[in-house]
C-alpha positions in Angstrom: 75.9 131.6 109.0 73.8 131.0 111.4 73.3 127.9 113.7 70.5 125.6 114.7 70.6 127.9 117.9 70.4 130.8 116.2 73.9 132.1 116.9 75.7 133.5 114.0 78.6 132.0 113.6 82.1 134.1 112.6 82.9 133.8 109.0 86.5 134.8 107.1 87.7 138.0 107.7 87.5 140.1 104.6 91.0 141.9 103.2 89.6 145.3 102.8 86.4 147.3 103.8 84.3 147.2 100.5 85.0 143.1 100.7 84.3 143.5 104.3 80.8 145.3 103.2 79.9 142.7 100.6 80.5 139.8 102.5 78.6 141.0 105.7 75.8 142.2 103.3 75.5 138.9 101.2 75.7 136.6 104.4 72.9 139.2 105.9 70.8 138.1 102.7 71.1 134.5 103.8 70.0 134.2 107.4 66.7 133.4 108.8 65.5 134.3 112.3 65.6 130.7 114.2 62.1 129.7 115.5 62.5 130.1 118.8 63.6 133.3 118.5 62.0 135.7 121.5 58.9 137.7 120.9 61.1 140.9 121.7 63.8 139.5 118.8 61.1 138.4 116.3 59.6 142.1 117.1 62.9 143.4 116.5 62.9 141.5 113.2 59.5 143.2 112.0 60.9 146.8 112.8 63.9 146.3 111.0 61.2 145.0 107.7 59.3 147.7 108.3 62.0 150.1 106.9 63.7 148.1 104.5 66.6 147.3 106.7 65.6 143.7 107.3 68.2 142.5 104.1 71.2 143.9 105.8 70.4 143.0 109.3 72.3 140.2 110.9 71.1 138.7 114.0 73.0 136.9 116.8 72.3 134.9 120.1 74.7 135.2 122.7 75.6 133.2 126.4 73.4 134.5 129.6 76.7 135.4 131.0 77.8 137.8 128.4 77.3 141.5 129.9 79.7 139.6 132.5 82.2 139.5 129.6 85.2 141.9 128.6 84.1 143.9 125.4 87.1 142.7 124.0 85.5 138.7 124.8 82.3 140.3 123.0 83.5 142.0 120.2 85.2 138.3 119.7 81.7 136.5 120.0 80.2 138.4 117.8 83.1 138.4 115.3 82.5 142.4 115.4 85.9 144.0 114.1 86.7 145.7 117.5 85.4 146.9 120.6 84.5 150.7 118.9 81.9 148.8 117.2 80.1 147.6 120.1 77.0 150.1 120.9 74.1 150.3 123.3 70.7 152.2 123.2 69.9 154.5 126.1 66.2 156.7 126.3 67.0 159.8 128.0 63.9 161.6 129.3 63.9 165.7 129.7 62.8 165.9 132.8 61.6 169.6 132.3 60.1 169.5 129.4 58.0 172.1 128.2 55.0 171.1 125.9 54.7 172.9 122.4 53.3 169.9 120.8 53.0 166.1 120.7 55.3 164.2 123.2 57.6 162.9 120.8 58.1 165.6 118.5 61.4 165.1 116.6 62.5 169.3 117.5 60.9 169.3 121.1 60.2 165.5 122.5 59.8 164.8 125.9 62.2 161.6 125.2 65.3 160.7 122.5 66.6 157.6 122.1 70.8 157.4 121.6 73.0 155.1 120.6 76.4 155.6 122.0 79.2 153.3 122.1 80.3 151.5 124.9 84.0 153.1 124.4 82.8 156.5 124.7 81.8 158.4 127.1 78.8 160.9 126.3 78.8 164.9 127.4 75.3 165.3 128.6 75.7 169.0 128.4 76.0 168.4 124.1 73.3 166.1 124.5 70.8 168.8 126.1 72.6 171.7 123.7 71.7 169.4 120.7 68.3 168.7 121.9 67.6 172.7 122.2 69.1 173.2 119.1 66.4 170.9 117.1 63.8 173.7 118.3 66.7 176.7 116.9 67.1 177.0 120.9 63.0 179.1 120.9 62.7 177.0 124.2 64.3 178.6 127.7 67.5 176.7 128.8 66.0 176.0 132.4 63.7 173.6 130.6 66.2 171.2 129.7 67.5 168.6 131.9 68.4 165.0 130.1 68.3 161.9 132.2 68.2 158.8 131.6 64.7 157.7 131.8 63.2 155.0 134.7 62.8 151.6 133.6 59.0 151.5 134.0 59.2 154.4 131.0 62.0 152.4 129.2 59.7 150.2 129.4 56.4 151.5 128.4 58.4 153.5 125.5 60.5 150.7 124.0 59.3 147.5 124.9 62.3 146.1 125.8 64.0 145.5 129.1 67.8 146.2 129.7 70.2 144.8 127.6 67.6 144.6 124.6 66.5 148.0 124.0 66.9 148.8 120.6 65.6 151.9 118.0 63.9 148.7 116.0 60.3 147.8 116.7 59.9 149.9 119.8 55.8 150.4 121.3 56.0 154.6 120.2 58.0 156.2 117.6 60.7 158.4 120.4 63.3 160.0 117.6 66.6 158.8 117.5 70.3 160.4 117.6 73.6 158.8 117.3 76.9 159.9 117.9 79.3 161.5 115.5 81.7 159.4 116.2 79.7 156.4 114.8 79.9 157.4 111.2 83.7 157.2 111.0 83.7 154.0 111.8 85.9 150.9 109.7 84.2 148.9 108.5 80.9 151.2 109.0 78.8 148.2 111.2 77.2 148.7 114.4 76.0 146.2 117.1 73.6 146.2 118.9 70.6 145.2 121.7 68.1 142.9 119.6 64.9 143.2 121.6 66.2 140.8 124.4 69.7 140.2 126.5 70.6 136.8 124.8 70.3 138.5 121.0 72.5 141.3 119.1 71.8 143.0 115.7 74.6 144.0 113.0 74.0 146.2 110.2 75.8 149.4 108.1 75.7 152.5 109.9 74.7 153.9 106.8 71.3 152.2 105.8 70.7 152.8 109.7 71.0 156.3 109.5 68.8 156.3 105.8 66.3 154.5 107.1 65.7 155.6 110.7 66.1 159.1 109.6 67.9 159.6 113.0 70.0 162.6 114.1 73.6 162.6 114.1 75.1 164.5 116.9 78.7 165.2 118.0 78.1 163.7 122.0 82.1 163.0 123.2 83.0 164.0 125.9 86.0 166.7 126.2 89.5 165.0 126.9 90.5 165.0 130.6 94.2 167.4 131.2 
């Protein structure tokens, strides 16, 4: 449930993953975005409305201190089943991108947004592969080169500042790609940035990947000898 704060509080662990499911999705039902609620969360809110994920979306309002915290002291706050579940949003930029249409066209877009987990590292070579890929690789290699883009375009993009960004609600439409590794999740939930540092968002990895219509791209990076 969720508090006069607005921070959801942990509820009984379910026995298996379809109880798991039905619990998080009934208690997701229930909850109301608090009043005082940010603009950025309460824009957050509207994105996730906007494609029918609002119903399965639970919100939560952590400490100031918390990107001080372990992720094992997160994953705890936010009663998420393990670390592997805690994700963050980057926008990469490709710094030499080569026009062939509008700026954010899904198979050649000057910007992608990814969600990666914070346990994983990400191969930016796959990234830029994947990306060139999307246009069935028509584009020359040498104009690829992914980087994570400058907060003033973070900004101007998304909306959101550092520790919020989020795929939900953002100012422009940038496509979105998560990792592979994402989808094999147990239980399938994903958390992430709300819209502003103090806030996180739950919901099923699946209904997220219907509804945002993102990519799904195998990102991890090779194993170390």
């Amino acid at each position: 449930m969720t508090t006069a704060s607005g921070a959801t509080t942990p509820s009984t662990p379910a026995t298996n993953t379809t109880d798991y499911m039905n619990q998080f999705r009934s208690q997701a039902e229930k909850e109301r975005l608090p009043e005082h609620a940010p603009d950025g969360v309460q824009r957050v809110e509207q994105g996730t409305r906007d494609i029918a994920l609002r119903n399965c979306s639970r919100f939560y309002e952590v400490e100031s201190d918390y990107y001080d915290w372990t992720l094992e002291r997160r994953a705890a706050r936010l009663n998420a089943p393990s670390i592997a579940h805690l994700c963050k949003t980057i926008l990469f930029e490709n710094t030499k991108w080569k026009p062939t249409g509008d700026t954010l066209d899904p198979v050649n877009s000057q910007f992608y947004c990814v969600v990666v987990q914070y346990v994983d590292k990400m191969n930016a070579q796959k990234l830029m592969n994947f990306v060139r890929d999307l246009g069935n690789k028509e584009i020359p290699r040498k104009h690829y080169n992914m980087r994570v883009a400058s907060e003033e375009k973070n900004m101007a993009l998304t909306g959101y500042e550092t520790g919020g960004v989020t795929p939900f609600g953002m100012k422009a439409n940038v496509p979105i790609i998560i990792t592979k590794n994402m989808t094999m999740l147990e239980p399938p939930i994903l958390y992430l940035g709300a819209g502003h540092r103090d806030w996180k968002i739950a919901l099923p990895i699946d209904d997220f990947i219907t509804a945002t219509k993102c990519y799904v791209a195998d990102l991890e990076a090779s194993p170390t000898a």
